[in-house]
N, C-alpha and C positions, 0 to 999 in steps of 0.2 A: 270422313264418312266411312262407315265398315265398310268391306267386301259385299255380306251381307243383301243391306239396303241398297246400295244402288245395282246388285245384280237384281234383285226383287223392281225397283224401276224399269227393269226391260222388261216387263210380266206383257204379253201381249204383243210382243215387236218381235224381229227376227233376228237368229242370231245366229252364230259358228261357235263352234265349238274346238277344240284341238283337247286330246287326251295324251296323255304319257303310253310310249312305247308302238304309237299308231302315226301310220304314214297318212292317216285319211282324215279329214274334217270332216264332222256333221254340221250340216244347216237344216235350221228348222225355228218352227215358231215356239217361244217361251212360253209355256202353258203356268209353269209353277215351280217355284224354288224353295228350298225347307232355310235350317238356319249352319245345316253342313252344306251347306252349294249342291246339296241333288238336286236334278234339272231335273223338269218334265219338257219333253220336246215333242211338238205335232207336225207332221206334215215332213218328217224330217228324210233329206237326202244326204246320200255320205258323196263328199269329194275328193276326187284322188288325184295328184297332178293338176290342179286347177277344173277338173273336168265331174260333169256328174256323173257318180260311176251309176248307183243305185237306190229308190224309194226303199225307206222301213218304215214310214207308218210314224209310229208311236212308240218314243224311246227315252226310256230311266236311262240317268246319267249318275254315277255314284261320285260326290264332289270331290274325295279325294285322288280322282283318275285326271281331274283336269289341269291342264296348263294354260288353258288360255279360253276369255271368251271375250266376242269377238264384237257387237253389231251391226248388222248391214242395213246400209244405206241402200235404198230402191232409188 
């Protein structure tokens, strides 16, 4: 299976995110994903050290920034 489709399977579920060259993870809900891994992320909080540092709302993810995505289990 691509990358792709089964990142488009988390459409509506929540997720982490991890980027290149950042010590922080976003969490937030999978709004929309293109066919280059850009995320749309809602409700999204960044975490630093395990902890929540800060709310942004609504945040473009540019796909070639990521290392890693994640899904959380509630």
């Amino acid at each position: 299976m691509f990358p792709s489709k089964k990142v488009q399977g988390l459409v509506g579920t929540k997720i982490q995110v991890e980027m290149k060259g950042e010590e922080s993870i976003l969490e937030g809900v999978l709004e929309s994903v293109d066919d280059y891994l850009n995320l749309h992320l809602v409700n999204t909080t960044e975490i630093i050290n395990g902890e929540k540092s800060r709310t942004l709302g609504s945040v473009i993810v540019r796909g070639n920034n990521i290392i890693l995505i994640n899904p959380v289990n509630e």
